[in-house]
KEKOL-51403 format. One line per 4 residues: their letters; for each residue x, y, z of N, C-alpha, C. Coordinates in pm, whole numbers, plus 50000, padded with zeros to 5 digits. Layout:
<pts>
A = X Y Z X Y Z X Y Z; ...
</pts>
This chain:
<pts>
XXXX = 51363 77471 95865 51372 77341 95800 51437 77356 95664; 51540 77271 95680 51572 77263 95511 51529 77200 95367; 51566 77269 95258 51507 77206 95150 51587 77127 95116; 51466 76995 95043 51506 76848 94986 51595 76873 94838
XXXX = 51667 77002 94807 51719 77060 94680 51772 76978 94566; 51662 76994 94438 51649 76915 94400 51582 76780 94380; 51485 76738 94456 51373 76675 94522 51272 76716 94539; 51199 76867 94466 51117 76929 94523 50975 76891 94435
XXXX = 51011 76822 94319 50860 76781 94247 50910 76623 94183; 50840 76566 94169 50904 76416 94094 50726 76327 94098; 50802 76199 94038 50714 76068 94019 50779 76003 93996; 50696 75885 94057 50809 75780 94059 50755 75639 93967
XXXX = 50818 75603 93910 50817 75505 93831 50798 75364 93835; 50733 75336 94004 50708 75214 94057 50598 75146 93907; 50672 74984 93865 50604 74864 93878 50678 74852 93687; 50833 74919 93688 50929 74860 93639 50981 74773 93681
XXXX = 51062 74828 93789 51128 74699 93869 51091 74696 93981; 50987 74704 94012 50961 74665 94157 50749 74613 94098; 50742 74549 94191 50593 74506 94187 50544 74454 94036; 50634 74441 93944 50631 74410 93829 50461 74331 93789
XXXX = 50421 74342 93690 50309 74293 93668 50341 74208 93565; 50416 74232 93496 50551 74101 93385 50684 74128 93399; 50762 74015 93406 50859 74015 93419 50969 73943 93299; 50907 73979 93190 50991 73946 93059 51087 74028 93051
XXXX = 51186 74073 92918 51297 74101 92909 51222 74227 92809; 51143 74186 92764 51024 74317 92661 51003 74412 92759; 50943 74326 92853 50862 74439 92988 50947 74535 93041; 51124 74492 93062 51185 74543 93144 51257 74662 93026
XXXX = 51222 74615 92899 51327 74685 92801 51253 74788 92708; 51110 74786 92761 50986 74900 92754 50924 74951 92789; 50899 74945 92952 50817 74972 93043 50861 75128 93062; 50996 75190 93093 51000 75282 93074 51163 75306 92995
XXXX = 51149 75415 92924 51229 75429 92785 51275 75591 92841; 51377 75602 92733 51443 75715 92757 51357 75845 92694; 51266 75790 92624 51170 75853 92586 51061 75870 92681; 51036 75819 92790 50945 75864 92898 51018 76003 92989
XXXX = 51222 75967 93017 51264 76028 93092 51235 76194 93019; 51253 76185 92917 51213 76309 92875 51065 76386 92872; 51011 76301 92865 50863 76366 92853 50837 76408 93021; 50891 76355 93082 50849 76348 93247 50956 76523 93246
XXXX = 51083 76534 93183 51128 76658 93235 51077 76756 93152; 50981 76715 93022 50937 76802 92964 50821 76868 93051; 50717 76764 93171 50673 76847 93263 50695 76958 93351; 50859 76950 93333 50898 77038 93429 50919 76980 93559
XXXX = 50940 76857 93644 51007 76836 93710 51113 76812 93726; 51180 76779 93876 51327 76770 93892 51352 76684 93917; 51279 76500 93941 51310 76381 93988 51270 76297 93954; 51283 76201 93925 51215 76025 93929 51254 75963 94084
XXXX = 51126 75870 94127 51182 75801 94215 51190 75678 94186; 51296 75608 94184 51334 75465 94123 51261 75305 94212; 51154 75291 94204 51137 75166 94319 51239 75080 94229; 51318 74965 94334 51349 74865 94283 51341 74775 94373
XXXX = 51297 74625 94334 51273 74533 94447 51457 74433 94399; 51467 74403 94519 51558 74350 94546 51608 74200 94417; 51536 74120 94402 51558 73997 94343 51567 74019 94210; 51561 74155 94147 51607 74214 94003 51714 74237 94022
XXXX = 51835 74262 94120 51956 74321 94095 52029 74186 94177; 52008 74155 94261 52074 74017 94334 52024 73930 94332; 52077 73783 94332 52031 73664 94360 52013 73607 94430; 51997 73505 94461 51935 73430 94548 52069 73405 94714
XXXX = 52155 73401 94695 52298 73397 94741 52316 73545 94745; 52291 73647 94702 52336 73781 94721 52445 73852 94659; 52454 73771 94497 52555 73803 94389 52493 73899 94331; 52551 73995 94255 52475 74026 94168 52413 74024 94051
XXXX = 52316 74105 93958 52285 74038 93867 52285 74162 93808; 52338 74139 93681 52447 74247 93610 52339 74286 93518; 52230 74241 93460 52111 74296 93362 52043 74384 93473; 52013 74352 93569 51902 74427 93652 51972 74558 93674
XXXX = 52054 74550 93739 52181 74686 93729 52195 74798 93608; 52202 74694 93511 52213 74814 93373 52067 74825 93366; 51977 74794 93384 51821 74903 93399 51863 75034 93510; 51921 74996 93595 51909 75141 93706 52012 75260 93618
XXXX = 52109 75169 93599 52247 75247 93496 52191 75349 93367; 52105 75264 93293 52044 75348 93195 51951 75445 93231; 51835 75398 93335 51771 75550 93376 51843 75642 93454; 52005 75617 93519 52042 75732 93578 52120 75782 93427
XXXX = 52158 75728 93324 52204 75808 93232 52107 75884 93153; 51952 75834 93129 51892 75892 93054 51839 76050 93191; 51858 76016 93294 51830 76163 93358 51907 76237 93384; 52071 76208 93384 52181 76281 93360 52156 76376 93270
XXXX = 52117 76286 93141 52129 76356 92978 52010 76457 92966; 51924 76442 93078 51797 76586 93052 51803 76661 93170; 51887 76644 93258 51913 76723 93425 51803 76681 93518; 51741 76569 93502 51664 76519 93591 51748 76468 93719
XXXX = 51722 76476 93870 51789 76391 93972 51704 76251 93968; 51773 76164 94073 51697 76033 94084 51688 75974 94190; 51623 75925 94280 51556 75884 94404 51553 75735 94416; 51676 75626 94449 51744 75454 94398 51646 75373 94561
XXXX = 51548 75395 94540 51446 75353 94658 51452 75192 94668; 51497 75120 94750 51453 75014 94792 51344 74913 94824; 51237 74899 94706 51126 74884 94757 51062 74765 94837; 51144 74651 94757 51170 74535 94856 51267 74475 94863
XXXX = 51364 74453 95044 51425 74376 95073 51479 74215 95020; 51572 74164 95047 51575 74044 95064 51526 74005 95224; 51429 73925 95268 51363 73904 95417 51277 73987 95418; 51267 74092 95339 51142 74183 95397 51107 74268 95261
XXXX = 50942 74252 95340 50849 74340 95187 50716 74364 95280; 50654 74504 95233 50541 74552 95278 50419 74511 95218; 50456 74489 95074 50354 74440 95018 50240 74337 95086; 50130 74394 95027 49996 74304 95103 49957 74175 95023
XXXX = 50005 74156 94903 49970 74096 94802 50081 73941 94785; 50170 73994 94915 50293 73886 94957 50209 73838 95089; 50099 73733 95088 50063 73679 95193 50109 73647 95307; 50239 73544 95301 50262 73485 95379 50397 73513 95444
XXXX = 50440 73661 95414 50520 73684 95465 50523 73714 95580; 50697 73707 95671 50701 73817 95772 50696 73937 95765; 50673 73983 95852 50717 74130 95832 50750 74147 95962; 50825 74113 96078 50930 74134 96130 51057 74087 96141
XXXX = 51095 73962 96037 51179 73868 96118 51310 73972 96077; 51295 74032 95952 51386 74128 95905 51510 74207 96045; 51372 74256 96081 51460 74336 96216 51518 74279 96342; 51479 74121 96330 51573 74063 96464 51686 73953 96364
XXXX = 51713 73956 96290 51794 73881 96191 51888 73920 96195; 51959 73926 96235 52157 74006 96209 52209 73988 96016; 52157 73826 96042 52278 73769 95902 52132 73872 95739; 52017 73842 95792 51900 73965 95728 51975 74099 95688
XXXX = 52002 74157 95799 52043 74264 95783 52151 74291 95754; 52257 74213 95771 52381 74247 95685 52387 74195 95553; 52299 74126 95500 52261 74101 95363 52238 74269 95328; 52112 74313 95383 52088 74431 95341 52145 74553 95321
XXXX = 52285 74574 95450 52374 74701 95458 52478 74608 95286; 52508 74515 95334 52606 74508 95195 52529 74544 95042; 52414 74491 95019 52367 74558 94907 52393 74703 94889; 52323 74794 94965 52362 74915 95018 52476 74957 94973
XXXX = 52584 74862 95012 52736 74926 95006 52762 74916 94840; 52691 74794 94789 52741 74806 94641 52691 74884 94602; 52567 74894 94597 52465 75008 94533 52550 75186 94569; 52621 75215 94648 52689 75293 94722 52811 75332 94586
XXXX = 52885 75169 94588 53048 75207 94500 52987 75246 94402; 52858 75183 94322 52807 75172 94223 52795 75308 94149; 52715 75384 94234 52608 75512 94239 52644 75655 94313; 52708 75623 94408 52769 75715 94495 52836 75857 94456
XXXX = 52854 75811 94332 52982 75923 94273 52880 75977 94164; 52771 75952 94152 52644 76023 94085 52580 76150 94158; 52621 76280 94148 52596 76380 94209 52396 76420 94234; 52313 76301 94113 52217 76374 94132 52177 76283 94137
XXXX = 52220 76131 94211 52134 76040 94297 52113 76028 94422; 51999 76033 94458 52054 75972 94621 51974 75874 94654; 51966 75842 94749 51947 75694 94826 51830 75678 94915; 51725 75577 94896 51576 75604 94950 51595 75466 95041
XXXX = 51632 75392 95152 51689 75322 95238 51586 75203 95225; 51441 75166 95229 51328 75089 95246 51225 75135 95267; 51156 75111 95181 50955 75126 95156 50886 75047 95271; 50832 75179 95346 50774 75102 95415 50729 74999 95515
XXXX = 50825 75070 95617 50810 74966 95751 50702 74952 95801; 50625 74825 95803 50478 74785 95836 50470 74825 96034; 50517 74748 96076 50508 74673 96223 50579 74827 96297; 50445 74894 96382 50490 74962 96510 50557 74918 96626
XXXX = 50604 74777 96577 50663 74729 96728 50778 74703 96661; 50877 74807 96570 51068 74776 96565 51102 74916 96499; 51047 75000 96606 51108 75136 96636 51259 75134 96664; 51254 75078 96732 51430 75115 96758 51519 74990 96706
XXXX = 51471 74886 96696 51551 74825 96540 51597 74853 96448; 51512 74935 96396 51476 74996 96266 51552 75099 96274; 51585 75200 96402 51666 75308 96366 51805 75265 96360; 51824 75132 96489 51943 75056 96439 52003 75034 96336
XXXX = 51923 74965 96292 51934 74949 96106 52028 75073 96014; 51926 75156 96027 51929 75264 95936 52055 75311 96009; 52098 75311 96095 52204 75418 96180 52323 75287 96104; 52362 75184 96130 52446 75101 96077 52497 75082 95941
XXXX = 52324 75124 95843 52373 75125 95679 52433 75243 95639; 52356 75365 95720 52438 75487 95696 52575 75489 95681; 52675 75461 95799 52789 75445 95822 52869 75384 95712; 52793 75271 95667 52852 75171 95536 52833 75220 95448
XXXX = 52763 75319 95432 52781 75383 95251 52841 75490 95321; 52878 75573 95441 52945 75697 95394 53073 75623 95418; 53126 75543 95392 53264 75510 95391 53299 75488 95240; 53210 75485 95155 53221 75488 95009 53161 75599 94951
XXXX = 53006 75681 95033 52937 75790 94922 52961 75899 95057; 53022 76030 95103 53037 76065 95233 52915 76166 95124; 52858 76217 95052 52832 76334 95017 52660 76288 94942; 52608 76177 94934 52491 76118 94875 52386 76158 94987
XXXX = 52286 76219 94906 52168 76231 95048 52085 76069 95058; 52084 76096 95158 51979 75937 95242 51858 75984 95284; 51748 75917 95224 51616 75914 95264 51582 75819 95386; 51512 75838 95459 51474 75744 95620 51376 75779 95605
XXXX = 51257 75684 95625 51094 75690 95686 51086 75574 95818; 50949 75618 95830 50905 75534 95963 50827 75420 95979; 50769 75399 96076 50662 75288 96059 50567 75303 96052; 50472 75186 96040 50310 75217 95972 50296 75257 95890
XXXX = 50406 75182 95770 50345 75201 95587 50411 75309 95597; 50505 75392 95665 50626 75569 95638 50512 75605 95684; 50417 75640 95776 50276 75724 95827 50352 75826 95852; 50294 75946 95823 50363 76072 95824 50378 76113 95960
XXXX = 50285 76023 96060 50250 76066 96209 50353 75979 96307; 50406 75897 96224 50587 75765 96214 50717 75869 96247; 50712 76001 96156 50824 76045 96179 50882 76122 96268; 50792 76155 96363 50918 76199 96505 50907 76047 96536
XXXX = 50922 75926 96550 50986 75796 96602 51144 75774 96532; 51174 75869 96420 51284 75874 96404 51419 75898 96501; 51513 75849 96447 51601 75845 96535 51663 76046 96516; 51766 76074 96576 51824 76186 96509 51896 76151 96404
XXXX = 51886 76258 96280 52017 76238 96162 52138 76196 96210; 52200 76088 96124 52348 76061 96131 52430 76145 96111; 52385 76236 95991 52471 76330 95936 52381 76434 95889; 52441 76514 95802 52391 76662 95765 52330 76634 95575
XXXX = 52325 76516 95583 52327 76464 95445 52162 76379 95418; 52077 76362 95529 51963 76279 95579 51838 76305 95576; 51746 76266 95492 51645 76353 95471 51495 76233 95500; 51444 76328 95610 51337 76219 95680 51207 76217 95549
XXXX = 51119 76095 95569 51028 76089 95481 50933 76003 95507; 50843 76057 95480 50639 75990 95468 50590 75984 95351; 50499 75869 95381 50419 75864 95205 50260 75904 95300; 50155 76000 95189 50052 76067 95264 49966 75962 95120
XXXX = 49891 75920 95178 49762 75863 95113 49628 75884 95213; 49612 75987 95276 49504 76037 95355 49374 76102 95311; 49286 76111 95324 49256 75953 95401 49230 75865 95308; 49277 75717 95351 49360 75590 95250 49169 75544 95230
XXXX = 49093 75567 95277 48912 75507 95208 48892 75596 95130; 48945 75710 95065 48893 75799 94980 48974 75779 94873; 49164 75804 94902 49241 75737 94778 49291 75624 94749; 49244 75521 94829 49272 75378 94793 49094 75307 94790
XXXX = 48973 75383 94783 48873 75351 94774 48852 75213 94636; 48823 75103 94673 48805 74983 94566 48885 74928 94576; 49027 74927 94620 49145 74883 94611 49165 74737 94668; 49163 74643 94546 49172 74521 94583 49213 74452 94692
XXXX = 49364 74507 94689 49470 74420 94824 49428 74512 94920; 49381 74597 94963 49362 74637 95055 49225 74562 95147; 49323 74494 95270 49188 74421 95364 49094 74530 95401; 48953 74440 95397 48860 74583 95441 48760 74636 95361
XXXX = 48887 74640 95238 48803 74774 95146 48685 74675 95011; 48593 74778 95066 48475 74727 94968 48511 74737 94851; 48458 74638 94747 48471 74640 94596 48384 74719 94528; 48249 74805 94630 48172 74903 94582 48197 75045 94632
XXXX = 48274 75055 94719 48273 75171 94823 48259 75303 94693; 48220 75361 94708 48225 75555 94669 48221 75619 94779; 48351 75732 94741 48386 75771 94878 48477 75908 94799; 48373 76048 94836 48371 76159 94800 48484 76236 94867
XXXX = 48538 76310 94787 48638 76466 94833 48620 76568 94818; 48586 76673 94908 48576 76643 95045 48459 76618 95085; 48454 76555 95217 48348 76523 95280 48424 76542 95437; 48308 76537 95504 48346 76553 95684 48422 76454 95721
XXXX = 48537 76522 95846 48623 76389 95892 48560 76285 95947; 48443 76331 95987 48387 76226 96110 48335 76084 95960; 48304 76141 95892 48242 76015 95807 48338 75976 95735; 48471 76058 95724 48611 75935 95688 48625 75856 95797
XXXX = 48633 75862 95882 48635 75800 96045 48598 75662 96017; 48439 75718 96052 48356 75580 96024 48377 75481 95905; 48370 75547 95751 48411 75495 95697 48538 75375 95730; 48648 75439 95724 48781 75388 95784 48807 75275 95914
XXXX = 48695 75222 95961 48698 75161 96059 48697 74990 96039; 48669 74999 95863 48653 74883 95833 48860 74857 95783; 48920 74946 95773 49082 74934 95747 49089 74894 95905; 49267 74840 95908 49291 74827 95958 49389 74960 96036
XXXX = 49433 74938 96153 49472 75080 96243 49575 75165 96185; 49678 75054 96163 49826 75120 96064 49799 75161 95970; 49679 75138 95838 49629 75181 95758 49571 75321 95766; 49445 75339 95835 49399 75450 95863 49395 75536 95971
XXXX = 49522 75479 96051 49444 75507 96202 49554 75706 96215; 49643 75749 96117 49652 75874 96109 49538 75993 96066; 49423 76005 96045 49308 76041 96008 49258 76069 96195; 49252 75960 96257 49207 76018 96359 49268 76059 96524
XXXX = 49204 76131 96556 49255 76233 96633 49253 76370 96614; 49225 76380 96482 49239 76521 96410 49126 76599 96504; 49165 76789 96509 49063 76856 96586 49039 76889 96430; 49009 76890 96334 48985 76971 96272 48857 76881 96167
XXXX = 48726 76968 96168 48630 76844 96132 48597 76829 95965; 48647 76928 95898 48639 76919 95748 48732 76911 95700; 48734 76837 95587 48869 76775 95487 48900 76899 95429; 49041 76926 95401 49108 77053 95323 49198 77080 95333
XXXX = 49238 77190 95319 49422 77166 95342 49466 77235 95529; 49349 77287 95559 49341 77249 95735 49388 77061 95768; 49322 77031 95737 49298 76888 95736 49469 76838 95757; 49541 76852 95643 49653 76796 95584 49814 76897 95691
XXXX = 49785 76987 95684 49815 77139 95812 49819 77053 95920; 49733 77007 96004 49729 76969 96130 49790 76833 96105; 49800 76751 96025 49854 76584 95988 49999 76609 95978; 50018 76749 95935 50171 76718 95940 50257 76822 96057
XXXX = 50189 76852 96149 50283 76885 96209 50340 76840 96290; 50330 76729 96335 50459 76654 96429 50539 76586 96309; 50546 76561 96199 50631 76554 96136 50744 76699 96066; 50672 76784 96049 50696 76916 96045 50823 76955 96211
XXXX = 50751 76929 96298 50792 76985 96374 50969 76913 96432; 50935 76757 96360 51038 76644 96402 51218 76722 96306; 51138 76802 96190 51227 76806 96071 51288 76943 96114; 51189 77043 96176 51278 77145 96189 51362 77126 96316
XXXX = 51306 77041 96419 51419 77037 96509 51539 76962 96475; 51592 76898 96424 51692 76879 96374 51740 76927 96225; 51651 77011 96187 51724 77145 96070 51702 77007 95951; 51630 76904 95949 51635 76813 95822 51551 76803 95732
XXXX = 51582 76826 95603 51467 76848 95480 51406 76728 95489; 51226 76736 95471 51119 76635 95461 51022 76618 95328; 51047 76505 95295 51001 76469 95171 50905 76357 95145; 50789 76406 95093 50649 76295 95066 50709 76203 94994
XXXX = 50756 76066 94952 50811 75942 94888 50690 75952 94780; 50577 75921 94860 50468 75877 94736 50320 75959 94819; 50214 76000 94692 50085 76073 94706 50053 76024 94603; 49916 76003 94604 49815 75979 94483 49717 75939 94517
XXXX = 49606 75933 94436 49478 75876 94413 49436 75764 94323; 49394 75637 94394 49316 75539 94290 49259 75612 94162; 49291 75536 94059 49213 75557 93884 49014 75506 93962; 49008 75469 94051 48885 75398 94031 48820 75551 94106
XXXX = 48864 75639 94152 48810 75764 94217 48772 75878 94061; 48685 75916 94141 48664 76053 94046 48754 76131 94039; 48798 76179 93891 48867 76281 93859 48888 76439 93890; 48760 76511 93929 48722 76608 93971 48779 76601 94163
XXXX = 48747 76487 94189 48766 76467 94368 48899 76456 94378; 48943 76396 94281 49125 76343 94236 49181 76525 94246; 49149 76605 94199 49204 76757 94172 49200 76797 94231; 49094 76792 94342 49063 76869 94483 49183 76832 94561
XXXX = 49142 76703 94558 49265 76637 94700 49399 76703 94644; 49427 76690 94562 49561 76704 94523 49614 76813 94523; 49487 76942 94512 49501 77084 94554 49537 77114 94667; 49478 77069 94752 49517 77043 94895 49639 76998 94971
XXXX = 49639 76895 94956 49790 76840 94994 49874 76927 94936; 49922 76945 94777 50017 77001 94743 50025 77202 94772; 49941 77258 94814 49938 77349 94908 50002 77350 95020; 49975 77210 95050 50059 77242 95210 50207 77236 95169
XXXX = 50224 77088 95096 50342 77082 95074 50453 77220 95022; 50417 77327 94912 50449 77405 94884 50478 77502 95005; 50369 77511 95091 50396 77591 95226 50515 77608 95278; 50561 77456 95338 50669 77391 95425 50785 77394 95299
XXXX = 50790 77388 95226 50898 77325 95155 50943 77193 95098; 50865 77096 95131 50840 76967 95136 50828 76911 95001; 50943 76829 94946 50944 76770 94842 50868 76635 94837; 50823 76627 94737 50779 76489 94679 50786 76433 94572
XXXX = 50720 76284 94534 50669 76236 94438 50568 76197 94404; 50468 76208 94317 50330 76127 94288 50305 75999 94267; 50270 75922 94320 50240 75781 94256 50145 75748 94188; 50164 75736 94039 50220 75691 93983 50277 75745 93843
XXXX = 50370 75698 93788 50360 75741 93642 50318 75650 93572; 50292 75546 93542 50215 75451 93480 50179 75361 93548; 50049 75295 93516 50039 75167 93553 49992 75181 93668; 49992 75065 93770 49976 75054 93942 49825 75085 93989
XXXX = 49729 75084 93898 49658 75161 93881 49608 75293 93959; 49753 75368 93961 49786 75524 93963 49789 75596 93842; 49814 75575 93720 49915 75575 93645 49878 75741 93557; 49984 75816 93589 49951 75956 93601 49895 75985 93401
XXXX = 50005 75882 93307 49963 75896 93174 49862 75776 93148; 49802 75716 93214 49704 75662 93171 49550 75700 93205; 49458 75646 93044 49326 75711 92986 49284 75755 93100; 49244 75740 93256 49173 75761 93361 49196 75947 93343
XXXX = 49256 75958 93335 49321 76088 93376 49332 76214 93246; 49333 76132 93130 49356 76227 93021 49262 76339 93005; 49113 76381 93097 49047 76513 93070 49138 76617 93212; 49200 76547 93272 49254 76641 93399 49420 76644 93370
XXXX = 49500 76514 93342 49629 76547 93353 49720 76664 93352; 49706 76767 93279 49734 76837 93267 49766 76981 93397; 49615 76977 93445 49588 77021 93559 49656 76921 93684; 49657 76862 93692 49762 76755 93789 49878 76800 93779
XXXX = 49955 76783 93648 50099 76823 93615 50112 76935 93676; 50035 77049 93665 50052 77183 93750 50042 77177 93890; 50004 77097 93928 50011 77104 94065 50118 76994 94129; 50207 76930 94043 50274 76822 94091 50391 76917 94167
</pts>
């Protein structure tokens, strides 16, 4: 399996422009500063991953919008200027968003829409002339396909936008995930790589009652739950029964009955196994733990997972660097951060 080079440690900077919690011209012109890009490579990583939701850079008609743009412009210059790479993730569509906190959306019409989707490859293509010729960006396609039923839509999709940016970027790596929220257990439903340039990807929040434990938008989840790391699979199980299937339903099946980096070992090997058969580097998008979890349980897990990850080769990012309430520099975290940073 190959390495994500250059992709191998990061965080990503979700709820600048994407999931925004304000959307003033302050928010967008402080939220993160060129003074964060540095402190983040003063950790010693090699990436940011950029969420951006769609209706910051285009309008309503599908023009663009020339302020939202110079936000992406300035953080790829401020990571140029410290050798950071950057990860231009799509987090929400125009027609489509994963978000739970977007009620009343679809979340399929995206994939039977033609005039949907060629909205979406043309963004793509600008974002492409735009960015393309940026040696240490590449391209994260869409966050998060909810619905197990547009498997092969979806690779449609992705096989069609490909084509449209390598006619402008032939040399930009492309990120692809799967369905069920990118479930790491999603990615052999991948199609094969287009090219030699394609790098498959899962976001691991396993198990999602231990690191999304309290978590508001999440249907299901108790506003009291405590919910320890580690503890036995069978009582994440149970626990987990109050989520819904796409949510938790990678947790079971497992032979293996205690949480650890066994645990995380056996979760990824049909994704593991999807990446080396087609020789394609695999990369975690997003990992983390709720601020509302214990800090001590927060270190464990994170020992774990990022063990394996180190194993395989497997690049990632943490979610979060601020805010989201992930937020890797905020108070939750300040007796451990440090110890985190080492293991990012």
């Amino acid at each position: 399996m190959r390495i994500f080079d250059g992709f191998q440690h990061g965080v990503n900077l979700g709820g600048w422009l994407s999931q925004c919690d304000a959307t003033t011209e302050d928010h967008f012109n402080t939220f993160i500063t060129d003074a964060d890009i540095k402190w983040i490579h003063g950790m010693g990583l090699d990436h940011v991953r950029l969420p951006v939701d769609y209706n910051w850079i285009e309008d309503e008609s599908g023009a663009p919008i020339e302020e939202g743009l110079k936000h992406i412009d300035d953080c790829i210059r401020w990571c140029e200027d410290v050798g950071l790479n950057l990860l231009l993730d799509l987090h929400k569509a125009y027609g489509y968003t994963f978000d739970p906190l977007d009620k009343d959306a679809d979340r399929e019409i995206f994939f039977h829409d033609k005039g949907l989707q060629e909205r979406f490859i043309a963004l793509w293509r600008r974002l492409a002339q735009r960015y393309g010729s940026h040696s240490g960006v590449a391209f994260d396609l869409l966050n998060e396909v909810i619905s197990p039923d547009v498997v092969d839509e979806w690779n449609d999709i992705v096989d069609r936008t490909i084509s449209a940016i390598r006619e402008i970027a032939p040399d930009t790596w492309i990120v692809i995930g799967g369905v069920r929220y990118n479930n790491v257990r999603s990615v052999p439903l991948l199609a094969a790589p287009h090219d030699e340039k394609v790098v498959y990807n899962f976001h691991c929040y396993e198990p999602m009652i231990f690191t999304h434990q309290k978590a508001y938008w999440v249907e299901g989840m108790p506003a009291d739950l405590n919910v320890a790391y580690p503890d036995d699979l069978k009582h994440y199980i149970e626990l987990s029964e109050r989520l819904s299937f796409d949510l938790a339903g990678a947790i079971a099946g497992q032979r293996v009955r205690v949480m650890g980096k066994q645990f995380f070992e056996a979760l990824f090997v049909p994704a593991i196994e999807a990446a080396e058969k087609y020789d394609v580097p695999l990369y975690c998008g997003e990992y983390g733990v709720i601020d509302r979890a214990p800090v001590q349980d927060t270190l464990r897990w994170l020992k774990d997972i990022t063990a394996v990850f180190n194993r395989h080769g497997i690049g990632r990012a943490l979610w979060n660097y601020k805010c989201k309430d992930f937020g890797l520099i905020d108070a939750h975290y300040d007796a451990v951060r440090d110890m985190m940073i080492g293991m990012m």
